[in-house]
GUVEX-676944 format. One record per residue (C-alpha): residue in one letter; x, y, z. Coordinates in steps of 0.05 Angstrom, whole numbers, padded with zeros to 5 digits, always signed. Layout:
AXYZ
...
//
This chain:
X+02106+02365+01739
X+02146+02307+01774
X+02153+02240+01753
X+02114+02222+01809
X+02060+02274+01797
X+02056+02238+01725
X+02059+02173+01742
X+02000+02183+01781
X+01958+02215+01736
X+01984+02153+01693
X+01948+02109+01741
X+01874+02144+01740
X+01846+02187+01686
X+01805+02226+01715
X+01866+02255+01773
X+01889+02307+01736
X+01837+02337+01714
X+01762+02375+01744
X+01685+02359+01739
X+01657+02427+01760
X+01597+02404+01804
X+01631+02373+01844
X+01668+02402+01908
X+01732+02443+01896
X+01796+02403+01896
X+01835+02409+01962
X+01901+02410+01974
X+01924+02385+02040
X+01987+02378+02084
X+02007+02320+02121
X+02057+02334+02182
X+02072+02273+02223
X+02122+02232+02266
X+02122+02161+02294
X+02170+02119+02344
X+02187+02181+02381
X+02200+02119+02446
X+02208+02176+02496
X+02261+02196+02464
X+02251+02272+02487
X+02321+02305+02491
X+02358+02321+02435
X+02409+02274+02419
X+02473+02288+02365
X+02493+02258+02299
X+02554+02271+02250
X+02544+02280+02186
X+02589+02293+02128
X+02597+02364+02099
X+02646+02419+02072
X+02683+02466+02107
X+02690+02546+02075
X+02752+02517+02034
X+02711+02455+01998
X+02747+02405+02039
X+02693+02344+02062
X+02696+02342+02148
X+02655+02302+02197
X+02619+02347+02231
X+02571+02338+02291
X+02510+02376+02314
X+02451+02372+02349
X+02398+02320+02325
X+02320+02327+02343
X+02285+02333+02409
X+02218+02341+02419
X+02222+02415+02426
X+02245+02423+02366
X+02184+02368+02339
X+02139+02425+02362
X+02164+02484+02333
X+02182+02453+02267
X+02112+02425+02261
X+02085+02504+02284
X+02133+02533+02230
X+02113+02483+02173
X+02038+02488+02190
X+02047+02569+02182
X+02010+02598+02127
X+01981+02523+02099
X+01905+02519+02104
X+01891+02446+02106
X+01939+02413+02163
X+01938+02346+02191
X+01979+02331+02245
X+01999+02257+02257
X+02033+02202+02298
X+02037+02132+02281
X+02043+02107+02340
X+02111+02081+02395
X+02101+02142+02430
X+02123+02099+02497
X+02185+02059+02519
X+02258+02067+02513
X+02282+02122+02550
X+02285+02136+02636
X+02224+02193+02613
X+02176+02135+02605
X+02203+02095+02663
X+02202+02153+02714
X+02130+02187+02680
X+02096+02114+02653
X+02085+02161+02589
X+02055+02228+02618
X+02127+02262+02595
X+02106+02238+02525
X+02032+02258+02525
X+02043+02329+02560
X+02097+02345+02497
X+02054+02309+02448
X+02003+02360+02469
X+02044+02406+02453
X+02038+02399+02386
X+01963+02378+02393
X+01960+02324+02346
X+01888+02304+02303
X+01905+02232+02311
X+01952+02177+02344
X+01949+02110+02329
X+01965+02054+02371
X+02044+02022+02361
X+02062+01956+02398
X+02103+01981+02446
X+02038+02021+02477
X+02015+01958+02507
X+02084+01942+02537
X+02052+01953+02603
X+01992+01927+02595
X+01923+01950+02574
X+01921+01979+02638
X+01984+02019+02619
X+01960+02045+02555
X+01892+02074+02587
X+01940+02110+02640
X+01979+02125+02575
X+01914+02154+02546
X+01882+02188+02592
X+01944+02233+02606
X+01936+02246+02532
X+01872+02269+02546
X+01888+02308+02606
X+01892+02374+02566
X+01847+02405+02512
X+01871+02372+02458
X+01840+02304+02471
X+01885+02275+02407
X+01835+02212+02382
X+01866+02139+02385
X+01859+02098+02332
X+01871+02027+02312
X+01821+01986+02270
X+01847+01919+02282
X+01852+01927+02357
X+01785+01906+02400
X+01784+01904+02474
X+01737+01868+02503
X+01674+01893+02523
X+01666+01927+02589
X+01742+01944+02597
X+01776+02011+02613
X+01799+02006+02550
X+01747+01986+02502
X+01721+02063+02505
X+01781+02092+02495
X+01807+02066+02417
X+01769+02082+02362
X+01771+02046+02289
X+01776+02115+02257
X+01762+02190+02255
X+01738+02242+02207
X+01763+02316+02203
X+01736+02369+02163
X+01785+02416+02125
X+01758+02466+02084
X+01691+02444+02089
X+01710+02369+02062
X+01713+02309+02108
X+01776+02274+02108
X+01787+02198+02139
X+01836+02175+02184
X+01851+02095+02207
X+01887+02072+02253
X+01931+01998+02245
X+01974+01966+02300
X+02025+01910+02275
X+01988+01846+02299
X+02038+01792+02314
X+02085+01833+02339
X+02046+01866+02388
X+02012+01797+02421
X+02078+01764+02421
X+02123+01815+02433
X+02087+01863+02476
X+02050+01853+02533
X+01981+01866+02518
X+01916+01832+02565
X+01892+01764+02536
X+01825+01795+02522
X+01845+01848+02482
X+01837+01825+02403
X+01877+01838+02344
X+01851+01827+02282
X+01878+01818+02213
X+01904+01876+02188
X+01883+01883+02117
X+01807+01866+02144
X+01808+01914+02197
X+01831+01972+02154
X+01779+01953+02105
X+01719+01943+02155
X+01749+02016+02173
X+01755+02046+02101
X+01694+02010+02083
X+01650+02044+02140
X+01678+02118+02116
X+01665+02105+02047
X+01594+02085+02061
X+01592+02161+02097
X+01603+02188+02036
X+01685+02206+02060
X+01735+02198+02002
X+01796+02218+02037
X+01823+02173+02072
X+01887+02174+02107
X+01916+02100+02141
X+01963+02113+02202
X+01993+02045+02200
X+02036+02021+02241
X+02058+01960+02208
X+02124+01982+02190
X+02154+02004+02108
X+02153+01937+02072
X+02085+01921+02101
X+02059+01983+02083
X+02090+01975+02015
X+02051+01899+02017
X+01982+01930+02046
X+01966+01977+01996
X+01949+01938+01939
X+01906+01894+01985
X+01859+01952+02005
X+01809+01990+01965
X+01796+02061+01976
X+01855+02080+02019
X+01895+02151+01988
X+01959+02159+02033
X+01994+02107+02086
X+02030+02143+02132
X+02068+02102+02168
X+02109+02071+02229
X+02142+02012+02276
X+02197+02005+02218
X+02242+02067+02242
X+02257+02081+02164
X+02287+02140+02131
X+02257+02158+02068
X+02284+02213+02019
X+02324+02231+01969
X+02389+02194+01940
X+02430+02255+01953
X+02420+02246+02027
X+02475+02193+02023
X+02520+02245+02009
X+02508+02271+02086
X+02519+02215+02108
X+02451+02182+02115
X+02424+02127+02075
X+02348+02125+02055
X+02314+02059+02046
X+02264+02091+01998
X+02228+02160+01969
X+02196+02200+02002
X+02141+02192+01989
X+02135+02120+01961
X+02084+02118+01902
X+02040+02049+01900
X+01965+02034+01882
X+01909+02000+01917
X+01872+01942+01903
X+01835+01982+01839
X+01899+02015+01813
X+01886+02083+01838
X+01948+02118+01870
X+01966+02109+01943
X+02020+02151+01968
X+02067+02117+02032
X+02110+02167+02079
X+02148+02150+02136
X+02187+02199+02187
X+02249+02157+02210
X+02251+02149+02291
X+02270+02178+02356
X+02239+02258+02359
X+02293+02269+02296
X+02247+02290+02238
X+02183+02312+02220
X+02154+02285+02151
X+02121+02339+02108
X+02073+02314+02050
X+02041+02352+02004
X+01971+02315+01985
X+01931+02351+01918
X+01857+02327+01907
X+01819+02329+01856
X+01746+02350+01861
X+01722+02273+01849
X+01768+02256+01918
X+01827+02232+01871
X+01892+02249+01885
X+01928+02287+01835
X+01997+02296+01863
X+02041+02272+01925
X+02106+02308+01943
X+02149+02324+01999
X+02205+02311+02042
X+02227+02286+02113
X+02254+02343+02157
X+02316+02322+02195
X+02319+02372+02255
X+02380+02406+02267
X+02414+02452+02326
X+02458+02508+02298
X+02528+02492+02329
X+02582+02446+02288
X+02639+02413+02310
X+02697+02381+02282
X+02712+02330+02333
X+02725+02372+02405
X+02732+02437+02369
X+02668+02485+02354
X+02673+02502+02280
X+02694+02572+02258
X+02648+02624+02235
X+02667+02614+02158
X+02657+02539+02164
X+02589+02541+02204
X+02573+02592+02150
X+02597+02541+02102
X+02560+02482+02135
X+02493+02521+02138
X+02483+02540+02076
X+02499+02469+02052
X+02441+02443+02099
X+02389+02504+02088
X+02392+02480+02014
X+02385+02403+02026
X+02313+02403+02023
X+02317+02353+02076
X+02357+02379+02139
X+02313+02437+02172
X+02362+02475+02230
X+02308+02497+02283
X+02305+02528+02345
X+02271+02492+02401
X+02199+02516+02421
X+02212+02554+02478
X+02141+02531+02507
X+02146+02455+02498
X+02220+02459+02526
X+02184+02488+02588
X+02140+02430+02590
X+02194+02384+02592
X+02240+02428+02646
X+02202+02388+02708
X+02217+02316+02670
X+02277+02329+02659
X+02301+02354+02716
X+02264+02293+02745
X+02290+02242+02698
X+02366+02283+02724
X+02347+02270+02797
X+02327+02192+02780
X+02401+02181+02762
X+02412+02181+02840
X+02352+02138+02863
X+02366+02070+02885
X+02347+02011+02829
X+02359+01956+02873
X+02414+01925+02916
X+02476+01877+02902
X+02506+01843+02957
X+02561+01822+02926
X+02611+01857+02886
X+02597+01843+02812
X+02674+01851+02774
X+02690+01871+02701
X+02720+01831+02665
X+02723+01824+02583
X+02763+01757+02582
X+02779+01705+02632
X+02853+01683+02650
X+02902+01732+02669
X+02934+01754+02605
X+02877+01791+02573
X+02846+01834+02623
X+02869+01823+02690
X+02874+01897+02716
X+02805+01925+02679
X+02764+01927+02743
X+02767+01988+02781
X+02754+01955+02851
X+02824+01933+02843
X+02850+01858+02865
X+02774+01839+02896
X+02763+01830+02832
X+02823+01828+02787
X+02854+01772+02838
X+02780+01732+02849
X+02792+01659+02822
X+02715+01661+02791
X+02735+01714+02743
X+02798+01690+02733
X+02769+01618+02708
X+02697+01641+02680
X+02703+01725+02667
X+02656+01780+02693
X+02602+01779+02738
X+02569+01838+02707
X+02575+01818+02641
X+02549+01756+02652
X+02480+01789+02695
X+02476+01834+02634
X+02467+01771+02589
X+02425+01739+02634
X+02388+01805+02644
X+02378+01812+02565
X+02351+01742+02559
X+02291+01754+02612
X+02278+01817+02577
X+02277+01778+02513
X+02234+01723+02541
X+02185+01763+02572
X+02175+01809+02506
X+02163+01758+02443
X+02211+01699+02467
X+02279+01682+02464
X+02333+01617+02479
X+02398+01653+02487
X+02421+01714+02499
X+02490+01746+02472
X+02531+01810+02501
X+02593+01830+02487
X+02638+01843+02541
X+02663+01912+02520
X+02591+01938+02514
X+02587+01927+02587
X+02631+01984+02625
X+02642+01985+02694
X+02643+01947+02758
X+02580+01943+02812
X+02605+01943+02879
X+02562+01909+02935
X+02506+01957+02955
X+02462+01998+02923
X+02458+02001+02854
X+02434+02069+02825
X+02393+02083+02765
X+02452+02124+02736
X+02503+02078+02758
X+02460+02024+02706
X+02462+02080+02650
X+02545+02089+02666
X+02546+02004+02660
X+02511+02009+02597
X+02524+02081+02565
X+02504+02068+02491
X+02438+02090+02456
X+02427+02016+02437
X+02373+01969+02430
X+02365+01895+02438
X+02342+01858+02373
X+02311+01780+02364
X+02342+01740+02311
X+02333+01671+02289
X+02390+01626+02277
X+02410+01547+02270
X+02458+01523+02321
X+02511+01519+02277
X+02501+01593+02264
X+02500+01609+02338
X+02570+01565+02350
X+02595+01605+02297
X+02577+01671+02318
X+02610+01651+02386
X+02671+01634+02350
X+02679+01700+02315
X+02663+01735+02384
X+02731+01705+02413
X+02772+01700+02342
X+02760+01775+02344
X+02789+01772+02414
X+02855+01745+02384
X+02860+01775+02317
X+02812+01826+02305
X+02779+01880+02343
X+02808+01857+02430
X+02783+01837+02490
X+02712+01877+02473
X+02682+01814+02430
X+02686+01769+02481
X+02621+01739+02492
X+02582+01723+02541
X+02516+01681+02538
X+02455+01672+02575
X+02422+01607+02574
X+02482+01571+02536
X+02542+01552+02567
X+02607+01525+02530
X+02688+01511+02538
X+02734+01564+02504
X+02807+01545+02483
X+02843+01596+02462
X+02900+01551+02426
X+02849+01524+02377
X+02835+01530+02305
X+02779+01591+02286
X+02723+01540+02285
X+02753+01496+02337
X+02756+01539+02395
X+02695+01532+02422
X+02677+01468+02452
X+02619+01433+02488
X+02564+01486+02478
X+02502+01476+02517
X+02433+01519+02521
X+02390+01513+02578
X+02318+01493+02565
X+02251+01513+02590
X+02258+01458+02648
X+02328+01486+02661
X+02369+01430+02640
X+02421+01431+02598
X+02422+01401+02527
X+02480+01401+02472
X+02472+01445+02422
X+02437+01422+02362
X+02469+01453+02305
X+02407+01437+02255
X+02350+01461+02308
X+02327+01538+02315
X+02342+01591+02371
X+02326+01658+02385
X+02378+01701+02403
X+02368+01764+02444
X+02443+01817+02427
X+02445+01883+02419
X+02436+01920+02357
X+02515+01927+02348
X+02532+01859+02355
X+02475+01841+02308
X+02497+01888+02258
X+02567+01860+02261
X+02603+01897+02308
X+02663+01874+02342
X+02666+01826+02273
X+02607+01785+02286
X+02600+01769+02213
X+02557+01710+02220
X+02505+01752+02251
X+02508+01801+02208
X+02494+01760+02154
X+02423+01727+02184
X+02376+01756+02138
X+02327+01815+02140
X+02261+01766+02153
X+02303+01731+02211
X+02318+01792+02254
X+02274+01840+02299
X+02292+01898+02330
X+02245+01903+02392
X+02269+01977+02411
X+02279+01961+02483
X+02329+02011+02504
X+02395+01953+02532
X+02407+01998+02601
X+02334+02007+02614
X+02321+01934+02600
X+02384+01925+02649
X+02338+01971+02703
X+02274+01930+02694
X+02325+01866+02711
X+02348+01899+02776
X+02288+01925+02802
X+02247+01858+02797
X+02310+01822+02817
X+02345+01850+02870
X+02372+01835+02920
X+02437+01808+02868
X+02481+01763+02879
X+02543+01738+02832
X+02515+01689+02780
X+02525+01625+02795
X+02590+01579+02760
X+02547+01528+02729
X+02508+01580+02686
X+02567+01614+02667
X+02573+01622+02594
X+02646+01605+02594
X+02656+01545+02635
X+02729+01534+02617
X+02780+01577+02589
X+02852+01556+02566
X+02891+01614+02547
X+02950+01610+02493
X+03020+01612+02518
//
């Protein structure tokens, strides 16, 4: 028996053992996903194994998919007699599949797989309540008619939407009723999502006890929470509610598993699953499935006759392709040989083969979401230039419309026009989705020139080519003059021209010859009237970057360091928050000088 098996029959003493009148235990298996975000293609990852000689390589392969969702979900449901399937929630958002299908992409493959229950994430309501009963009824569309559940969500009376979420759901599975709640993150979703003013959210604990409560009193004593609250919440609910047997979780994006996944290359934040206890010290097993169509959990529940649960195990599935490389080169038949067998006996990596039907779902979207690349966004009637640092020492032959932009005394003086609308782009994204006083890019992040004209959607994905997100965090003044000072010291002595930054709603003086910690000078941040203020190094911002720069990239230490409770990642994809920006803005024009981030620049000798 495992020392989780143990510790739970530790925790009640009547789990690991049988009553005879009552109904026969049941085992029962738990396959689920959340934060899938459109994210339908497969993507690729690198991960650290050894070639047919013992030698450690980097090796990259295919990562997830949604095809590959469906058949390992099909495979792992094979031959198991008790199956739920289940998503907790973020189905929606962050990829051109939602923008160019508002979410029918996602519900056709998520019918695929036919799940028994979905539960509401934030980023469902990111266009609306009205969006989210589009969203729903092209989940319902087919047969499957997947229930949607969240117990702290009410809609008003009357709405389109109000008949469409329920609190919960009950399933039978070998002639037993098992519960399932829903749970949708409640701050995050008013303030950072987009949801109608009518629509409710209550507490989350309370709702999810009303819920548990209501099943209990049908005699149900299963019950399953699809939270989507994220891993430390769940960790922080479950001793707060009575009655609830497994969380299964979401909105965090965590990996859970094994230690020895580190040695891939991949670094859980917890087991898999998590043991904890409710409110009356009976066992309560949390799983999450990590992000983005890349793995499947599968948890093993045990019952005992009295409802108890005997024993949790299992392990995420990280979905694989079947092809290696070692940098440009596909690996040889001894190594993939080699690299196979190291990943067949992982216990976590599971190399599949697409489902052939789901991938035939997703051949008209695709081929769609192809042919969007070449429709029109928007309109620029100017020429917006590249350029990572002002002067002309730096950068002064980047842009690739030659000396209409490498000669243009604007750039010269203040630096790029498109970096600086991607800022400014960032920090309406940011205000419109749960706030935000400045916003922070880095000019290397930001990749080609715009000429005047149209702007295509796949010219915005070649400005702004990387899978990454924008995140919120909180910081003094002091913190944010310091993170602008690392941006440009790393321009001089670290990383090159990419730091650069370049701000929107703050403006400031750059001088190049200074002191680190001296360089920048005047800082100002635009406020909600639009007039300028100095910087008040004591007072609080919030910061819209992307999730490298917040992370530390391009040595932006001081952002790195802002701690775990001061930072957010919203998962709004950076390019498709760049689209939004063009479509409800155009036609463009160069940003103006005086809300230039960099309103003077001295450059060293």
């Amino acid at each position: 028996m495992s020392s989780l098996a143990v510790s739970l029959c530790a925790l009640t003493l009547t789990a690991c053992g049988g009553t005879g009148s009552r109904p026969a235990p049941l085992d029962l298996t738990i396959l689920h996903i959340n934060d899938h975000h459109s994210r339908l293609d497969a993507e690729t990852t690198t991960l650290t194994l050894k070639d047919a000689t013992g030698a450690s390589k980097a090796v990259t392969v295919e990562l997830g998919g949604f095809a590959r969702v469906t058949a390992a979900i099909e495979a792992l449901a094979a031959g198991q007699k008790n199956v739920l399937k289940l998503h907790a929630g973020d189905a929606v958002t962050g990829d051109l599949y939602f923008t160019q299908s508002e979410g029918k992409a996602d519900a056709d493959m998520m019918n695929t797989v036919c799940f028994d229950a979905f539960t509401l994430g934030n980023h469902e309501f990111d266009s609306a309540d009205a969006g989210l009963v589009k969203f729903i009824d092209f989940l319902h569309a087919g047969t499957c008619r997947t229930p949607v559940l969240s117990a702290n969500v009410k809609p008003a009376a009357g709405t389109a939407l109000a008949g469409r979420v329920a609190a919960y759901s009950i399933v039978e599975k070998d002639g037993q009723q098992i519960g399932i709640v829903g749970l949708t993150v409640k701050d995050k979703t008013r303030f950072a999502s987009r949801p109608d003013a009518s629509t409710e959210f209550l507490d989350e604990a309370t709702g999810a006890q009303a819920a548990i409560d209501a099943l209990r009193g049908k005699g149900v004593n299963k019950i399953v929470l699809m939270s989507h609250l994220g891993y430390a919440a769940d960790k922080a609910i479950a001793p707060r509610l009575s009655g609830v047997d497994v969380i299964v979780g979401g909105d965090s994006h965590t990996l859970l598993g094994p230690d020895s996944m580190t040695g891939f290359g991949l670094t859980p934040a917890g087991a898999y699953p998590t043991a904890a206890t409710d409110k009356d010290g009976k066992p309560v097993c949390i799983a999450q499935a990590w992000q983005y169509s890349y793995a499947v959990g599968a948890l093993q529940v045990n019952f005992d006759s009295a409802g108890n649960i005997t024993r949790c195990s299992g392990n995420p599935q990280v979905l694989l392709g079947d092809t290696y490389k070692l940098g440009a080169t596909t690996a040889s038949d001894a190594d993939a040989a080699a690299f196979r067998s190291q990943l067949n006996a992982s216990g976590v990596f599971r190399i599949t083969t697409p489902s052939a039907a789901a991938a035939a779902v997703l051949a008209p979207y695709k081929a769609a979401k192809d042919a969007l690349g070449l429709q029109v966004a928007g309109f620029t009637n100017d020429n917006l230039c590249l350029r990572r640092v002002p002067g002309t020492k730096r950068d002064s032959t980047r842009s690739r419309l030659g000396d209409v932009c490498n000669l243009d005394a604007t750039v010269i003086a203040q630096g790029g026009d498109i970096q600086q609308m991607v800022a400014d782009a960032f920090l309406e994204q940011g205000k419109r989705f749960g706030g935000a006083d400045i916003s922070l890019q880095n000019a290397g992040g930001v990749r080609v020139d715009i000429g005047a004209g149209n702007i295509t959607v796949g010219k915005i994905f070649e400005l702004l080519p990387f899978k990454n997100t924008l995140y919120r965090l909180v910081l003094t003044g002091a913190q944010m003059k310091a993170a602008l000072e690392d941006g440009v010291d790393s321009v001089i002595n670290g990383t090159g021209t990419g730091a650069y930054p370049y701000t929107g709603g703050m403006r400031f003086t750059v001088d190049m010859n200074q002191a680190r910690g001296s360089r920048i000078g005047s800082p100002e941040v635009r406020d909600a009237s639009g007039t300028w203020k100095p910087l008040d190094p004591a007072a609080s911002y919030r910061l819209i970057t992307n999730n490298f720069t917040a992370e530390g990239g391009d040595k932006y230490d001081t952002l790195k360091a802002i701690p775990a409770a001061q930072r957010e990642n919203t998962f709004l994809d950076y390019a498709d928050s760049f689209l939004q920006y063009v479509r409800s803005s155009s036609p463009l024009s160069r940003p103006a000088s005086a809300s230039r981030s960099t309103q003077q620049y001295t450059e060293t000798p």
